[in-house]
C-alpha positions as CSV (number, residue, x, y, z in Angstrom):
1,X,-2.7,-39.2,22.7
2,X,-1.8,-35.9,22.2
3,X,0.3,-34.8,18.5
4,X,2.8,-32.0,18.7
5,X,1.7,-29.5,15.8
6,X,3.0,-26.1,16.7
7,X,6.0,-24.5,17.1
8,X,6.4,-20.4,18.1
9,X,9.6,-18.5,17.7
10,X,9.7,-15.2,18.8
11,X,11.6,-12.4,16.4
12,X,12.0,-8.5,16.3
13,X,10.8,-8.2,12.4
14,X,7.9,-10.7,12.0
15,X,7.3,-9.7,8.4
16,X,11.1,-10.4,7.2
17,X,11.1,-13.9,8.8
18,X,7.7,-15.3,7.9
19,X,9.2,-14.1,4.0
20,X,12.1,-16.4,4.9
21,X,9.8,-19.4,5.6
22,X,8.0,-19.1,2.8
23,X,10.5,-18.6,0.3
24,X,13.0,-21.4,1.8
25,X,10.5,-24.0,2.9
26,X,7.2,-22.9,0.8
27,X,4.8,-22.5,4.0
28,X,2.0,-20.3,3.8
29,X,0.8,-17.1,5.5
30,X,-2.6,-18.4,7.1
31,X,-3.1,-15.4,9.8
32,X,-1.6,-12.3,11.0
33,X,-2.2,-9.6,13.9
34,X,-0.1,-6.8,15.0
35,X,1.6,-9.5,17.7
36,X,1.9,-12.2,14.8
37,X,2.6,-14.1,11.5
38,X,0.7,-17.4,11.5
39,X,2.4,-20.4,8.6
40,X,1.8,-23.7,8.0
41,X,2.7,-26.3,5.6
42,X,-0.1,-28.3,6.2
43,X,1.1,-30.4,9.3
44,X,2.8,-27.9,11.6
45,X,2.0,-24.7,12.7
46,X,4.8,-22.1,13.2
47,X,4.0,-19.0,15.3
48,X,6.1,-15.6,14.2
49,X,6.0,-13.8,17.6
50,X,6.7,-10.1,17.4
51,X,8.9,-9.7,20.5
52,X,8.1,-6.0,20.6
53,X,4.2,-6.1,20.6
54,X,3.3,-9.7,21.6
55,X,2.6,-9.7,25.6
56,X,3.5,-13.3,25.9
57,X,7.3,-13.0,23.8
58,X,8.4,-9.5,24.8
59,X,12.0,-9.1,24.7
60,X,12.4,-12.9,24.0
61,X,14.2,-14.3,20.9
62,X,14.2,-17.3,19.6
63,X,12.0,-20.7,20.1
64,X,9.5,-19.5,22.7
65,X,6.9,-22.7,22.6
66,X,5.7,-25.5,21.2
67,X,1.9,-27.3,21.1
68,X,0.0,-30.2,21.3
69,X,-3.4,-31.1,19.7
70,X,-5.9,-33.5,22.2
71,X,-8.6,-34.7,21.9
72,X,-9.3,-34.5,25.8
73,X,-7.2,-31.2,26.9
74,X,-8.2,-32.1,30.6
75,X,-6.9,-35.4,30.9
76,X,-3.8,-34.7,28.8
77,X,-3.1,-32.0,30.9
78,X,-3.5,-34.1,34.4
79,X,-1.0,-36.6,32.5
80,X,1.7,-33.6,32.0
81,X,0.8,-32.2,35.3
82,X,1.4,-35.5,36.9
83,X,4.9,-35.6,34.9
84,X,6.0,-33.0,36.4
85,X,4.4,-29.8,34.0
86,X,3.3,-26.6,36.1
87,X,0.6,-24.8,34.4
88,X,1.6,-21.2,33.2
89,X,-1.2,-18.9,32.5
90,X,-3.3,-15.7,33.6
91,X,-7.0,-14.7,33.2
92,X,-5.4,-11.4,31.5
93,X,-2.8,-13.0,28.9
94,X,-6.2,-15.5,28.0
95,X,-8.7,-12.5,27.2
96,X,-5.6,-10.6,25.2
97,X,-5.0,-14.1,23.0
98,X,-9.1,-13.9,22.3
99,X,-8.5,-10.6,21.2
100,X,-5.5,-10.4,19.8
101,X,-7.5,-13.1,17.4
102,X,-10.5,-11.2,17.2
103,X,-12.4,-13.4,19.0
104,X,-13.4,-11.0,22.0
105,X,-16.4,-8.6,21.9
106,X,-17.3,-6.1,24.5
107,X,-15.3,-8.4,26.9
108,X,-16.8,-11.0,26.0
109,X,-15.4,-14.3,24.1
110,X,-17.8,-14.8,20.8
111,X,-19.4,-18.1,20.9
112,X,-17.7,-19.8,18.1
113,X,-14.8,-19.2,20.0
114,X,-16.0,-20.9,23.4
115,X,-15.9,-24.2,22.6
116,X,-11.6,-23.4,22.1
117,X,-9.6,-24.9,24.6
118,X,-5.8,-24.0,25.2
119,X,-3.7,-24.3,28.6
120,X,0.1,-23.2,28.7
121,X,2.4,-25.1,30.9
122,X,6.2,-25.5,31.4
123,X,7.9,-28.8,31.3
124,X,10.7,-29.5,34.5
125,X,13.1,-27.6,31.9
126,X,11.4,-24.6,32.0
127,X,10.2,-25.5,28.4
128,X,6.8,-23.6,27.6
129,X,4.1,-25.8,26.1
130,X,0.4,-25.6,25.1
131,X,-2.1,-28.3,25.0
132,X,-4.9,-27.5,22.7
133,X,-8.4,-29.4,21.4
134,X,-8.5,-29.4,17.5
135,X,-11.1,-26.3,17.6
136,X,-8.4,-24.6,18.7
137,X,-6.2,-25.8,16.3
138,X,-8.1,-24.9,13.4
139,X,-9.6,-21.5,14.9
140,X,-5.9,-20.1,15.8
141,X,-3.0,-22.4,14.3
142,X,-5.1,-22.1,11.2
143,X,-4.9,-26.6,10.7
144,X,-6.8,-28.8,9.1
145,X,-7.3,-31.4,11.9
């Protein structure tokens, strides 16, 4: 069974709304890039997506995806594909994700990192979704899972 643990929202000034977060709902800064603020509060992770530098949120604003945490990424995936999901990636937006986290060396994804599964899909209302393993969770969405 897979447990929804993400949200992203995309936004032109990143820094102002992750200050927003934290001061109206106490969530804490747990990772940041130049194409994003990660929080938390412990359960959920919430995604600042700079709309201006992230490849994946450019000129998009507001709620841009959500995720899901499985244990098996494969068969949850077959599940959604089956329901009706279409899966929504490239080669190219994977690599910039693995470097956009610092996890990409000379090309090449460091080994920690491997063992990270995340696929993006769209639901039948043109809803974007990921479906991650807990590595992944804890790596990126910065969880304790």
């Amino acid at each position: 069974m897979a447990s929804l643990r993400h949200i992203a929202i995309a936004v032109s000034n990143t820094d102002e709304t992750a200050k927003f977060y934290e001061q109206a709902f106490g969530m804490t800064r747990v990772r940041q890039s130049a194409s994003a603020i990660m929080l938390t509060d412990g359960v959920i992770s919430l995604a600042i997506l700079d709309n201006k530098t992230s490849h994946e949120a450019l000129g998009h604003n507001g709620l841009h995806h959500v995720g899901f945490i499985a244990d098996d990424v494969g068969a949850t995936a077959q599940q959604a594909e089956d329901s009706g999901a279409q899966y929504a990636d490239k080669a190219e937006n994977v690599a910039k994700r693995f470097a956009n986290r610092g996890q990409l060396v000379d090309g090449k994804v460091v080994a920690e990192a491997q063992q990270q599964e995340q696929r993006k899909y769209i639901d039948p209302n043109g809803i974007k979704f990921d479906i991650v393993n807990p590595l992944h969770a804890r790596n990126s969405w910065r969880l304790k899972v």
